[in-house]
VEXDO-587926 format. One record per residue (C-alpha): residue in one letter; x, y, z. Coordinates in pm, 1 decimal. Example, Ala and Ser with C-alpha at 12.3 -4.5 7.8 and 13.67 -1.06 7.14 Angstrom:
<recs>
bagu	x	y	z
A	1230.0	-450.0	780.0
S	1367.0	-106.0	714.0
</recs>
This chain:
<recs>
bagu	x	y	z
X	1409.8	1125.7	-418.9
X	1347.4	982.0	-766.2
X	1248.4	571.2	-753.8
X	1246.4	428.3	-1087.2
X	995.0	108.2	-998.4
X	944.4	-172.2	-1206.3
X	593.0	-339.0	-1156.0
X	380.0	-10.9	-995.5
X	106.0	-116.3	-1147.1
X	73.7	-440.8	-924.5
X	-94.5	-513.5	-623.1
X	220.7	-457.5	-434.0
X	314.7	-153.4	-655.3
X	-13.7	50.2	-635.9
X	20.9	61.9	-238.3
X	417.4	133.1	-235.3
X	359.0	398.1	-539.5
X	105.6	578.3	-322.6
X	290.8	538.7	14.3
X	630.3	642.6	-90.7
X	461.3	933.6	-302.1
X	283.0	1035.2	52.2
X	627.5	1059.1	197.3
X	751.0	1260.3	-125.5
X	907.0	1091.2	-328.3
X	831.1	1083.8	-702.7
X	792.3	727.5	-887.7
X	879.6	684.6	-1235.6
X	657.4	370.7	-1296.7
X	874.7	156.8	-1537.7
X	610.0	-5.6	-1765.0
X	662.6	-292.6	-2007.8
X	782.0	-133.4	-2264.0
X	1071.6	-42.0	-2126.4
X	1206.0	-344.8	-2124.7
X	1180.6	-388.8	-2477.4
X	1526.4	-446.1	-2639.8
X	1450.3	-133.9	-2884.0
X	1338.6	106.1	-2569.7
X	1677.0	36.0	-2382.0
X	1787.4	337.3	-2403.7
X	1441.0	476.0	-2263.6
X	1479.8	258.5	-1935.8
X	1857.1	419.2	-1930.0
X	1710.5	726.9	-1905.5
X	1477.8	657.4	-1616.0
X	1767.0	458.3	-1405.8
X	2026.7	750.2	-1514.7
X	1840.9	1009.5	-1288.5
X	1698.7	810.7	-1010.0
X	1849.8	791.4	-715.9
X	1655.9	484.2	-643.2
X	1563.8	147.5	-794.8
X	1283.3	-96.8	-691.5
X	1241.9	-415.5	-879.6
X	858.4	-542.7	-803.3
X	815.5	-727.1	-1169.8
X	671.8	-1074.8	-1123.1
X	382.6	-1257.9	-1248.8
X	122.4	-1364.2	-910.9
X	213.6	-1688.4	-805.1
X	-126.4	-1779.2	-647.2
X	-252.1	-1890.7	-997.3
X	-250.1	-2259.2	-1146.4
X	118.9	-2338.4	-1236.6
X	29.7	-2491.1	-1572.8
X	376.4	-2559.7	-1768.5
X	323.5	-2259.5	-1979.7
X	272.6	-1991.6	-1641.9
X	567.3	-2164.0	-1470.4
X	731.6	-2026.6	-1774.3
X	578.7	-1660.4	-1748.7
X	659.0	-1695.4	-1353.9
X	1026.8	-1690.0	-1480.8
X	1029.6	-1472.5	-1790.6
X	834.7	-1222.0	-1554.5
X	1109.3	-1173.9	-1317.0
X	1446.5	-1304.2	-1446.8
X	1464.8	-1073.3	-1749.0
X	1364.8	-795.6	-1609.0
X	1583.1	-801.6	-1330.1
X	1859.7	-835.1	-1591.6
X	1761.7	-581.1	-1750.5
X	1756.9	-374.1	-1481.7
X	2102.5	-471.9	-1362.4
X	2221.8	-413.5	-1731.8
X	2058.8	-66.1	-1718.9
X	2217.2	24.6	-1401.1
X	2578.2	-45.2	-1513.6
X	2517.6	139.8	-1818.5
X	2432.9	441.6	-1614.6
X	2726.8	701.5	-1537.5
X	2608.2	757.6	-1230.0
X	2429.8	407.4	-1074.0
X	2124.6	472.9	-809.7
X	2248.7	465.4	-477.1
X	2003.6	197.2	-416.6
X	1862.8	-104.6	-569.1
X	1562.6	-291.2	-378.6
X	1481.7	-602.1	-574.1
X	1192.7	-826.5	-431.5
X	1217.9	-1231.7	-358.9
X	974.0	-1447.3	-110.1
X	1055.2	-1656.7	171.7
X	991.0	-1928.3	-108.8
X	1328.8	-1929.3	-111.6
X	1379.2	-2120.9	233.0
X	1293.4	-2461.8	265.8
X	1003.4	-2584.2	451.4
X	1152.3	-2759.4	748.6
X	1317.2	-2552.1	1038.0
X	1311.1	-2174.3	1090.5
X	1496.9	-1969.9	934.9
X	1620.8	-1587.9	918.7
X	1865.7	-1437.1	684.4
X	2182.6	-1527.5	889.3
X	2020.6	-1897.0	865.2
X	1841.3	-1979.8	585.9
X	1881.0	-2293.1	426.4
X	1767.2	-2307.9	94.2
X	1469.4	-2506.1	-80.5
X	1492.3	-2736.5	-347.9
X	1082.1	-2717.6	-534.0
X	1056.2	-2480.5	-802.4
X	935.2	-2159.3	-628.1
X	1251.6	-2165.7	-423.0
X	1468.1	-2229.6	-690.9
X	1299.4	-1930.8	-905.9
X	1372.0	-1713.7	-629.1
X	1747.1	-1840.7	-634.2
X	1819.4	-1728.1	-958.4
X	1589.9	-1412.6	-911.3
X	1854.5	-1281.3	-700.9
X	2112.0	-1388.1	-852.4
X	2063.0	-1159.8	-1092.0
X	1997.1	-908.0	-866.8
X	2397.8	-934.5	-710.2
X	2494.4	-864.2	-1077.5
X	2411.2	-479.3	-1003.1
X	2715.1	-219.2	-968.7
X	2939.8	-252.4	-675.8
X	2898.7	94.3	-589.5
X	2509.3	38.4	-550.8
X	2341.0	-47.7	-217.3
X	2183.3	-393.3	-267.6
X	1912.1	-484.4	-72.0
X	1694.9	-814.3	-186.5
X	1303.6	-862.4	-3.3
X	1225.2	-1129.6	54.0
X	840.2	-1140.3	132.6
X	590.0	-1326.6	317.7
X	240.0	-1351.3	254.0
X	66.1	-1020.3	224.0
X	-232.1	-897.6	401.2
X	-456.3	-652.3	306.1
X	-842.2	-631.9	303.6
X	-874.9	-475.2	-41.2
X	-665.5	-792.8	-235.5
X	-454.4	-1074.1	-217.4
X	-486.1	-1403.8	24.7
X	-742.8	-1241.4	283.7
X	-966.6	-1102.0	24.9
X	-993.4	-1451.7	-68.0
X	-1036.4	-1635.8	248.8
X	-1267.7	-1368.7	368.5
X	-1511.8	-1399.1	34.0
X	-1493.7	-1783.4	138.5
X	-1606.8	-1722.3	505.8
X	-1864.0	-1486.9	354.5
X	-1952.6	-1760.5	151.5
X	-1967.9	-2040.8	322.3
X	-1986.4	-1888.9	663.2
X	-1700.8	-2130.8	758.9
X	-1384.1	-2101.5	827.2
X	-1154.6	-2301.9	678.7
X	-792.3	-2467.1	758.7
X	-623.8	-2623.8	478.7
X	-501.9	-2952.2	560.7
X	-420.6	-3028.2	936.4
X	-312.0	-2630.9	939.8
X	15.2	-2739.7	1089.0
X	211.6	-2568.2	839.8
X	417.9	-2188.2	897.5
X	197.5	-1912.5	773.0
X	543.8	-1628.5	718.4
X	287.0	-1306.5	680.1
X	326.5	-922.9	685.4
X	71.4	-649.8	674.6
X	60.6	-453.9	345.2
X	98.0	-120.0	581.5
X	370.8	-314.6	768.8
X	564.5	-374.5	449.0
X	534.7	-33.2	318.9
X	673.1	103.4	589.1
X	962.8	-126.8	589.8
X	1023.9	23.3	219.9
X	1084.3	327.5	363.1
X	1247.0	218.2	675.4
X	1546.4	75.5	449.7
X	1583.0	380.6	258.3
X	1615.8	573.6	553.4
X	1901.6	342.5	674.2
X	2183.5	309.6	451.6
X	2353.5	40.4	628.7
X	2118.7	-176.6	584.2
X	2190.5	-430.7	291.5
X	2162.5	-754.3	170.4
X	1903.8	-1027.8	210.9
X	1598.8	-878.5	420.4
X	1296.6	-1106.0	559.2
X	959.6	-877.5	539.8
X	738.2	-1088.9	733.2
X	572.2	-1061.8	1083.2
X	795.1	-1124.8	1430.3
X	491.0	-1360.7	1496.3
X	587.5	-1690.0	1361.2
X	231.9	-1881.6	1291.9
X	93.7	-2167.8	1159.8
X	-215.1	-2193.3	918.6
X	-453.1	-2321.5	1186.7
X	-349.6	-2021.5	1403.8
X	-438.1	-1732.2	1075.0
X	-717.7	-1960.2	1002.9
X	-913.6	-1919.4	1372.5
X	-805.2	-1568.3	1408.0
X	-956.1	-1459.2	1127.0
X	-1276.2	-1685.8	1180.6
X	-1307.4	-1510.7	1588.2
X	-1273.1	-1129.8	1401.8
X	-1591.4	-1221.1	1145.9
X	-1773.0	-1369.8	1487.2
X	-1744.8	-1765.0	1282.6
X	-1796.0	-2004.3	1522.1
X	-1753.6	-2328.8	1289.5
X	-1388.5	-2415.3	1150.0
X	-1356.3	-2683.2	925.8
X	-1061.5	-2848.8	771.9
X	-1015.3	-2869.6	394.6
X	-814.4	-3113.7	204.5
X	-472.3	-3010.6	34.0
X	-564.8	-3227.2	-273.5
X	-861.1	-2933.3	-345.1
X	-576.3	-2647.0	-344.0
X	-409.9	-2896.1	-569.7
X	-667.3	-2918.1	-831.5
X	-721.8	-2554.6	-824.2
X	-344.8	-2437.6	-838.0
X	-184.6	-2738.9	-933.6
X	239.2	-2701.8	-784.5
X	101.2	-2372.0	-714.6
X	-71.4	-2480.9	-379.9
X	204.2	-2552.8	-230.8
X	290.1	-2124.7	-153.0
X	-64.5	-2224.3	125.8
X	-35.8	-2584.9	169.5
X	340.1	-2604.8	236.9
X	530.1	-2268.0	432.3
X	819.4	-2147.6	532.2
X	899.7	-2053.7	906.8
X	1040.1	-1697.8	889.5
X	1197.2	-1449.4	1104.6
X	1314.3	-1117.7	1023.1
X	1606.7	-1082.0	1211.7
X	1769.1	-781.3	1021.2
X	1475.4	-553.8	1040.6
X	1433.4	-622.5	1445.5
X	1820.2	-614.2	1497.0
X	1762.4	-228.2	1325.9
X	1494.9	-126.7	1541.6
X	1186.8	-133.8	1287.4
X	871.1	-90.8	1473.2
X	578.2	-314.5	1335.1
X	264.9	-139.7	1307.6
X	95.2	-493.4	1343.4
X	333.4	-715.9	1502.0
X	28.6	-1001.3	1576.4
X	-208.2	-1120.6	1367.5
X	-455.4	-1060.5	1646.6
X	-346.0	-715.4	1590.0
X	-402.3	-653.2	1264.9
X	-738.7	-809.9	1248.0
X	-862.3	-660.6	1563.5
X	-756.6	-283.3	1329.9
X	-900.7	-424.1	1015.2
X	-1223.6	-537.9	1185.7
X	-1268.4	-178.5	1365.6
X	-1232.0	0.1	955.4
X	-1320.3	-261.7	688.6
X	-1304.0	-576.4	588.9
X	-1411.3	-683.8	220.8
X	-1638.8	-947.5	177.2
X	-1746.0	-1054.5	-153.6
X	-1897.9	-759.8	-371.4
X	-2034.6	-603.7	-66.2
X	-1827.5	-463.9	223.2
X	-1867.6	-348.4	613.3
X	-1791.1	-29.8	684.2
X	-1729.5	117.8	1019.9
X	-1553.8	448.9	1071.8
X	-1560.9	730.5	1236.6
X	-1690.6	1067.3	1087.1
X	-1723.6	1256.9	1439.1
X	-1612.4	1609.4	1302.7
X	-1488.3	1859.7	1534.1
X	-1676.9	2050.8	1848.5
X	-1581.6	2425.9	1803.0
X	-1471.9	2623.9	1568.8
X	-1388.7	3005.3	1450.5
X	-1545.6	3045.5	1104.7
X	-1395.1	3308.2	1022.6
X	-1027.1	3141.5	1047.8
X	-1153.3	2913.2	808.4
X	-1173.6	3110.3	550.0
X	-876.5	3209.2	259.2
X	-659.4	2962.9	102.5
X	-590.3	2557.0	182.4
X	-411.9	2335.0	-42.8
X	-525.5	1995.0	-121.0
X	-206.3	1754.2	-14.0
X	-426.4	1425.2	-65.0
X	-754.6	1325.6	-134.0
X	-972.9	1014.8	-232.7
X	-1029.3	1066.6	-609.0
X	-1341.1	1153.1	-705.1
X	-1509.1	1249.4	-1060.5
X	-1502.3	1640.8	-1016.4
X	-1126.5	1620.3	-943.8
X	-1019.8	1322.8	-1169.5
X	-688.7	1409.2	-1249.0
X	-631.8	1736.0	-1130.8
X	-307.5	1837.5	-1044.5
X	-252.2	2246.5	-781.7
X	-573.4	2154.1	-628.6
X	-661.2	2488.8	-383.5
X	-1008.9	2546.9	-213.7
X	-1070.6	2928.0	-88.7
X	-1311.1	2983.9	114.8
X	-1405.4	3389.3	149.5
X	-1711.3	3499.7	394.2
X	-1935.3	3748.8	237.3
X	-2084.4	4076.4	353.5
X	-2436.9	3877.0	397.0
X	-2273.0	3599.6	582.2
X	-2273.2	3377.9	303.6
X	-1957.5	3173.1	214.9
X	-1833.3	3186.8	-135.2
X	-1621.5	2859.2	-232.7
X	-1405.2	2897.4	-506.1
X	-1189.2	2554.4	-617.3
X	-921.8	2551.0	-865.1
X	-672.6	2285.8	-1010.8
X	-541.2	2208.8	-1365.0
X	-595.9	1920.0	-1609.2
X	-382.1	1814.7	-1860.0
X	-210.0	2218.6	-1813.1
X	-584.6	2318.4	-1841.2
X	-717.9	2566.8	-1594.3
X	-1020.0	2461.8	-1423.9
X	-1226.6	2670.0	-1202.3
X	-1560.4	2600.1	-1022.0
X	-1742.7	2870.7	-796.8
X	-1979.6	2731.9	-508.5
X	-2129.2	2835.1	-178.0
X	-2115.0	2705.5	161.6
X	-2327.3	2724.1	484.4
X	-2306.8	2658.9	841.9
X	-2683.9	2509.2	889.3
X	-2654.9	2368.5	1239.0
X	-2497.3	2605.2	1544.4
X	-2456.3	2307.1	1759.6
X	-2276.2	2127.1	1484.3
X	-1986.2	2342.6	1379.0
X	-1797.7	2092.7	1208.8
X	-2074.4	1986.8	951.6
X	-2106.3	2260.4	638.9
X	-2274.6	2199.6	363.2
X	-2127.5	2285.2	31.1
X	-2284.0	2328.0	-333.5
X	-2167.7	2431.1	-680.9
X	-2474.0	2296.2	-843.9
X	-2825.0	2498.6	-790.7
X	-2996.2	2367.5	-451.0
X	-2771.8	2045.9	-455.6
X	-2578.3	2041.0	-144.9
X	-2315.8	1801.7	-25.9
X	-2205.5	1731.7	321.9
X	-1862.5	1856.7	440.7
X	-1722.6	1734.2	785.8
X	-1468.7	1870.4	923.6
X	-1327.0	1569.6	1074.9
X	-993.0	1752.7	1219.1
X	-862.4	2112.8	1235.6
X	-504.0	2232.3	1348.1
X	-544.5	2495.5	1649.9
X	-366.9	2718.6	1426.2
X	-580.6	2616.4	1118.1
X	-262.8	2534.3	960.2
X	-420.0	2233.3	808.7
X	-745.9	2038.5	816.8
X	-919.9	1699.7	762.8
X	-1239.6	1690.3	553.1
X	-1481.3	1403.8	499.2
X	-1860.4	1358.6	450.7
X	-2142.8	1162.4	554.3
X	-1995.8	882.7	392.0
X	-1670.2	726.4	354.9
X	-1636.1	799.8	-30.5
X	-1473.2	1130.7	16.4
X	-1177.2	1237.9	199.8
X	-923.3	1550.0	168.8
X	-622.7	1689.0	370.5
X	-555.3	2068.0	334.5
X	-293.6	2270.4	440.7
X	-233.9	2626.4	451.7
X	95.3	2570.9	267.4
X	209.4	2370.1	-40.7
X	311.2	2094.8	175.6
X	288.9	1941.4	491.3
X	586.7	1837.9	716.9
X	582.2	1414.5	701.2
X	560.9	1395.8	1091.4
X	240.3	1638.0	1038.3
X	156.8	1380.4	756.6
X	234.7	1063.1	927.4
X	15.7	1194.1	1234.1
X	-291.5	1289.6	986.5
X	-285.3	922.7	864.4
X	-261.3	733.4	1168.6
X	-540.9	915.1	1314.7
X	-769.8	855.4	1005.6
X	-680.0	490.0	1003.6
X	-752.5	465.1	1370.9
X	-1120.1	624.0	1216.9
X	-1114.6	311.9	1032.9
X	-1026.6	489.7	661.1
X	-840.7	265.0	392.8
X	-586.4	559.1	365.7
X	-402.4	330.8	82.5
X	-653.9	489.5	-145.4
X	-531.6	848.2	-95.3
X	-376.0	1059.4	-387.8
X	-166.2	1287.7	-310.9
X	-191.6	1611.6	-534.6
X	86.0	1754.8	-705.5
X	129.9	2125.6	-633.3
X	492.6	2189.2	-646.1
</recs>
């Protein structure tokens, strides 16, 4: 399907673009200036022949609310979604679907709540997300309406645990703010994704959806979870008032919380990937977590025991890959591999640029009998590059190539594409290897 997204670009929207492009999709990123009042007709366009619509436009709210950002935390997100709306009734044909982000800021801090039960809060964050949606209900009737609301997102690469884990690294503390008695509503960036796709697939879901964890937490809880997966024995509180000076009102989205279930997602059978915080820090500490400028790897670049060469050879299509600068950019990315009459391999790699053929001829060897997984490839004189082949189909229908490293990583299939459960399989086994597979591209070749 088509997705017309506003905010791609964020943190949020870089990991959705990539995800929902993995599951094939195409994402017309909706960039600022299409919501200029002169470019209307532009953003018309993009809604006019999507089938879907995700609204992730918003300023970050863990930033000092000064007056003047309180201001751009509105003009971020309430004109936009108008605009959106306003777009969308315009349309002769509206998208069948319209996701439109909130937080859990909405609810107030005292009780637990789920969407069936949510009373509202009265501080500013909830009543920006009130009349965020708001707008959002203005949509057409005839379009599915489904408004996220979101907890705290975890990733190692940004956001809140990037933070908290440069402070351990730091400090080599860990911290709880306040008595740590407060909810911590959280989801896993993978979690969330998934739930993305989850309500596409499911048409009658609608309305108000909670994206957070089924584990309802408090601060304290995140805080010594995350201190027992970096091995930190000492845990020491730290005063609200220093969130205050740093954020200002703005401390409040740590220092206050909302307890949150997500009722609607469990009632529909979603399946959480990491349903614990244990759980996803017990995964991120067996890949990589981020810790100031430097970061711990640990993955798994076994490559495979046996193999028939000569199988090998002919044709594979790149599907995804991490980028790299020999293949920045390149769109019909295929590899062939042909074996020679002196048992040499010839390696021939193609792909176009900007409609510009590119074409590079190399050579590849098999140095090591006992290691039939590890070729080395080179296109460059004497240089050679290691080349693991970390997974092969028994049909050799598609493949999983890495290196010595973690910087490079392909899929390749025989064909153009590769069937999502084939997919979906491919990257839960790499991220059980421990490889950020959020950084994949997946190469155009249709």
């Amino acid at each position: 399907m088509k997705i017309a997204m506003s905010g791609a670009s964020g943190y949020v929207g870089q990991h959705l673009t990539r995800f929902l492009t993995g599951k094939g999709h195409e994402i017309i990123p909706l960039g600022r200036s299409f919501f200029k009042e002169e470019d209307f007709n532009q953003l018309c366009h993009a809604i006019q022949t999507s089938q879907i619509v995700i609204n992730l436009a918003g300023a970050p709210i863990n930033k000092r609310w000064t007056k003047a950002y309180k201001q751009e935390l509105q003009d971020s997100r309430i004109p936009v979604t108008r605009q959106l709306v306003r777009a969308m009734k315009a349309a002769n044909t509206p998208p069948e679907l319209f996701i439109s982000t909130s937080a859990v800021g909405y609810y107030s801090s005292s009780g637990i709540h789920d969407e069936h039960d949510g009373q509202p809060g009265s501080d500013f964050l909830a009543r920006l997300c009130q009349a965020w949606e708001r707008e959002a209900h203005e949509c057409p009737h005839a379009t599915r309406l489904v408004i996220t609301r979101f907890g705290i997102i975890l990733s190692e690469d940004g956001g809140v645990l990037q933070q908290m884990i440069r402070l351990q690294h730091v400090t080599h503390l860990g911290a709880i703010i306040g008595n740590g008695q407060q909810p911590f509503p959280w989801i896993s960036m993978q979690d969330l994704c998934n739930a993305y796709d989850f309500i596409i697939q499911h048409p009658h879901l609608q309305g108000t959806i909670n994206l957070t964890s089924p584990e309802v937490i408090s601060q304290k809880h995140f805080a010594r979870e995350l201190a027992k997966a970096k091995g930190i024995r000492l845990i020491v509180p730290l005063p609200k008032f220093i969130f205050h000076l740093l954020y200002s009102e703005g401390a409040s989205f740590i220092t206050s919380g909302q307890a949150v279930r997500p009722s609607i997602l469990q009632k529909a059978g979603f399946i959480y990937i990491h349903p614990t915080i244990k759980k996803l820090l017990t995964t991120m500490s067996q890949a990589e977590i981020t810790t100031g400028n430097k970061a711990q790897k640990s993955f798994d670049n076994r490559t495979i025991q046996t193999m028939d060469l000569p199988r090998y050879m002919g044709r594979w299509y790149e599907i995804a890959r991490y980028e790299n600068r020999f293949e920045k950019g390149m769109t019909h990315v295929t590899a062939t591999y042909t074996r020679l009459s002196n048992g040499k391999i010839r390696v021939e790699n193609e792909g176009y640029r900007k409609n510009t053929h590119n074409k590079a001829i190399g050579r590849a060897k098999q140095p090591d009998p006992d290691a039939p997984g590890k070729l080395k490839v080179s296109f460059f004189l004497w240089f050679y590059s290691d080349y693991y082949i970390l997974e092969l189909d028994t049909d050799y229908n598609y493949v999983v190539v890495g290196s010595s490293t973690d910087k490079y990583l392909w899929i390749l299939s025989r064909e153009k594409n590769l069937p999502n459960t084939i997919l979906d399989k491919l990257l839960n086994h790499l991220r059980e290897k421990g490889y950020d597979t959020n950084k994949l591209i997946f190469t155009k070749q249709d």
